[in-house]
C-alpha atoms as one frame of an Amber mdcrd trajectory, in Angstrom:
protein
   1.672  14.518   9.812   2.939  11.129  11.394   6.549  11.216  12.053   8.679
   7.840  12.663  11.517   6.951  14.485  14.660   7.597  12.274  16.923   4.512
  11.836  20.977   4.728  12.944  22.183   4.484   9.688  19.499   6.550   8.036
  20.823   9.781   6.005  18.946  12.895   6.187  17.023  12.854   2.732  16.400
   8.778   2.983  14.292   9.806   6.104  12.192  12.686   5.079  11.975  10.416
   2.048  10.374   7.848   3.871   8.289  10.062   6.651   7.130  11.963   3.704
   6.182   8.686   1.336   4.501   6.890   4.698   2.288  10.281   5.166   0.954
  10.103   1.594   0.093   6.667   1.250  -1.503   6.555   4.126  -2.930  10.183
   3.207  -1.959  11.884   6.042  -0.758  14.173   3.450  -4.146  14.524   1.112
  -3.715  14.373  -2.086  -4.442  18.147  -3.549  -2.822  19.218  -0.753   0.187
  22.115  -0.322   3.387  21.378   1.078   5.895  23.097   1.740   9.898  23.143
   2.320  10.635  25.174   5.498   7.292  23.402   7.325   8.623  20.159   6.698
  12.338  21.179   7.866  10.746  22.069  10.667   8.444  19.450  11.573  11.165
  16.995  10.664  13.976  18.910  12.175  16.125  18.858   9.085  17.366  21.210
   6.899  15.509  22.372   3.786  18.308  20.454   1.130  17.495  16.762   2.444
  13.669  17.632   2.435  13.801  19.426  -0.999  15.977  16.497  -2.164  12.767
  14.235  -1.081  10.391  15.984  -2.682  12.190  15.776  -5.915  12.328  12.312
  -5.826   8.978  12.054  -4.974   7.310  13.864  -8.022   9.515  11.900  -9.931
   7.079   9.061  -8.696   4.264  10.684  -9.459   3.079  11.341  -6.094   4.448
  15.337  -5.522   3.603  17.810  -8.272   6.331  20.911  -7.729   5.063  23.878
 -10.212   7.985  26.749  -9.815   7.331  29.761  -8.700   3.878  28.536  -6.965
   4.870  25.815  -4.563   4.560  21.538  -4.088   1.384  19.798  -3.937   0.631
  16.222  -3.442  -0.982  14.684  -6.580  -4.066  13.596  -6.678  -4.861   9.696
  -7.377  -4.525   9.118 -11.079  -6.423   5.634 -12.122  -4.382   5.140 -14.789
  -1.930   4.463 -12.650  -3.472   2.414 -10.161  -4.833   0.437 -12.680  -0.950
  -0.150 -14.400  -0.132  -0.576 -10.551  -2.635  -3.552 -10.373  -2.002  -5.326
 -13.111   1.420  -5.996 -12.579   1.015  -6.862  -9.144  -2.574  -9.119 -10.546
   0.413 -10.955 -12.771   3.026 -11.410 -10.340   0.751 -12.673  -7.615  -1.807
 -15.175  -9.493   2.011 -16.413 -10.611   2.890 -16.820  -6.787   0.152 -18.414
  -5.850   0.056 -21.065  -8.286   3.774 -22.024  -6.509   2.253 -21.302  -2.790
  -0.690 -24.356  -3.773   2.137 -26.340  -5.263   3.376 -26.936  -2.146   3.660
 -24.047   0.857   5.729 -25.244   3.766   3.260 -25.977   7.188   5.293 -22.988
   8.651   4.447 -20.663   6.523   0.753 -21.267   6.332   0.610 -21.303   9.822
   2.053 -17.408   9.303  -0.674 -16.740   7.655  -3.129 -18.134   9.563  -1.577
 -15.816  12.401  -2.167 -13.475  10.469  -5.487 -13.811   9.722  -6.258 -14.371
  13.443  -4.977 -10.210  14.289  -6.648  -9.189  10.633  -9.633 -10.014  12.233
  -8.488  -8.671  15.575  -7.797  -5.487  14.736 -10.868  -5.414  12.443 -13.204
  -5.903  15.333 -11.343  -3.495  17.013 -11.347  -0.889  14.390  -7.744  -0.033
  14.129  -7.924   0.534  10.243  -4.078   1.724  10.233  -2.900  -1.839  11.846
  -5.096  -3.672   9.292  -4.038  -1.621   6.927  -0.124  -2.912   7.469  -1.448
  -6.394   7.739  -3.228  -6.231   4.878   0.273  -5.580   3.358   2.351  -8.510
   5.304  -0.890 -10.601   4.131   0.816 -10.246   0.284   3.874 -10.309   1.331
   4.271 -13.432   3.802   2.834 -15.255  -0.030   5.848 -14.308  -1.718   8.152
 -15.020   1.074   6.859 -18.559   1.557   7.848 -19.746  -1.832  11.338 -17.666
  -1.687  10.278 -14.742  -4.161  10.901 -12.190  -1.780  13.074  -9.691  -4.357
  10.500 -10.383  -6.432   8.125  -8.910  -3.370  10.370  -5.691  -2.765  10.367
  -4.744  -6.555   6.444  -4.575  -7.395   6.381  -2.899  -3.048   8.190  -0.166
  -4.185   6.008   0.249  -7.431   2.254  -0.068  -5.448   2.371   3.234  -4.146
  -0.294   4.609  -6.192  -2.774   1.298  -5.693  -1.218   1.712  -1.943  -3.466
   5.747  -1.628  -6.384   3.807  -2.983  -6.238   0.944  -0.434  -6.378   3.132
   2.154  -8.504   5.455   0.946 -11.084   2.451   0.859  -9.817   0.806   3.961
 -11.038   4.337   6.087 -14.509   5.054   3.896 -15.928   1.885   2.837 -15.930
  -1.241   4.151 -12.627  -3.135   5.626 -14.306  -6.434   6.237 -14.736  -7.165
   2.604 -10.360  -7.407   2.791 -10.171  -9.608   5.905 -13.066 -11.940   4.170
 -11.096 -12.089   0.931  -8.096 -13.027   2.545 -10.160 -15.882   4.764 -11.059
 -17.304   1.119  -7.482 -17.097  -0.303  -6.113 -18.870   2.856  -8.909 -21.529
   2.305  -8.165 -22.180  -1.263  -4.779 -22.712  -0.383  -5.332 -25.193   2.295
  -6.845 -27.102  -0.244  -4.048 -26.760  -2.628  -6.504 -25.149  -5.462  -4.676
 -22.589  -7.299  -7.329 -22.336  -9.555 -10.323 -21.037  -6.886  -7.055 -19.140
  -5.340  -6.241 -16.871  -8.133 -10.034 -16.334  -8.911 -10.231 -15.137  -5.101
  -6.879 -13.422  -5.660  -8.293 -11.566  -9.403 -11.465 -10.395  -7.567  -9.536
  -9.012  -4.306  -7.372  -6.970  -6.248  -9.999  -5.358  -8.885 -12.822  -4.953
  -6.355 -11.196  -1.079  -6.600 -13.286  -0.932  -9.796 -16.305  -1.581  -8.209
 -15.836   0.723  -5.267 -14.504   3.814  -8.148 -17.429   5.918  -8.107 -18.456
   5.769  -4.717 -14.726   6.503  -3.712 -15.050   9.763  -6.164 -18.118  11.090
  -5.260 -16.804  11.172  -1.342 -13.573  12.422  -2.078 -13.742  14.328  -5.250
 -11.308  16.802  -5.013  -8.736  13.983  -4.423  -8.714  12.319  -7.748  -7.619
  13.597 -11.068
């Protein structure tokens, strides 16, 4: 497991929260697999309350399934909800990006452009973890530059599920397919076409569907 620095002002259970949520999207904590309360305290260095406390919250996500009297698990990857996952963040962004070709500010497309620039970096380089986070800051630098970044931090906190799945596909299949969608969405929108941008944008965030089976027959035992 991949522990991170804990913040100053950072309560007990707020950090195992977050250690524990960063391990499972990224699946450092596989999904099928046992966890348990005094291993974590200890790995942490907390006490069992904050870390029990976490895990609570996190089934309540969907992403830890406690059964009493046998132990914690993390859950396996439902597509039901990735798919409900996707679709809100399909509506949210196609509506963002019809605002970014309206008029983004030279700044901010030259943020992305950056961007782009270490996507392809750190694809060459294969550091799938780093492109993994800019993959991420990709979507979110879109909502920032047309001021919808509330907006950004609500549908975040609600991707976790489509989150497991990204990365699932970012360390099996084949991570250049993300860094070349993301060249065609930042082309669209230099030419100001929202319509080629959110037909880019529609088959970026389904391609998922397309990679399903091959995704479940090498990793079976992680899906529902």
């Amino acid at each position: 497991m991949e522990l991170l620095d804990r913040q100053p002002s950072e309560n007990a259970r707020s950090y195992a929260l977050r250690v524990l949520l960063h391990n499972i999207i990224t699946l450092e904590l596989a999904p099928g697999s046992a966890v348990s309360e005094n291993e974590l305290s200890l790995v942490l260095k907390l006490s069992r309350t904050p870390v029990r406390e976490a895990l609570i919250e996190l089934s309540k996500m969907g992403l830890v399934d406690i059964q009493p009297q046998r132990g914690s698990y993390i859950a396996k990857i439902d597509y039901e909800l990735v798919e409900e996952s996707r679709f809100m963040r399909l509506v949210l962004e196609n509506a963002v990006l019809a605002l970014v070709c309206e008029g983004i500010s030279p700044e901010h497309e030259e943020m992305l452009r950056a961007n782009m620039e270490e996507e392809t970096r750190h694809l060459e380089a294969g550091d799938y973890p780093r492109l993994f986070e800019l993959d991420t800051d990709f979507h979110r630098l879109l909502f920032l530059s047309v001021g919808k970044a509330r907006t950004y931090s609500i549908i975040h906190s609600q991707m976790v599920h489509f989150d497991r799945l990204r990365a699932l596909s970012l360390k099996s299949l084949k991570p250049d397919k993300i860094v070349e969608d993301h060249e065609n969405i930042l082309y669209a929108i230099g030419r100001r076409d929202s319509e080629l941008a959110e037909m880019l944008m529609t088959r970026h965030l389904t391609r998922h569907r397309v990679e399903k089976s091959e995704l479940i027959k090498l990793y079976p035992d992680y899906f529902v």
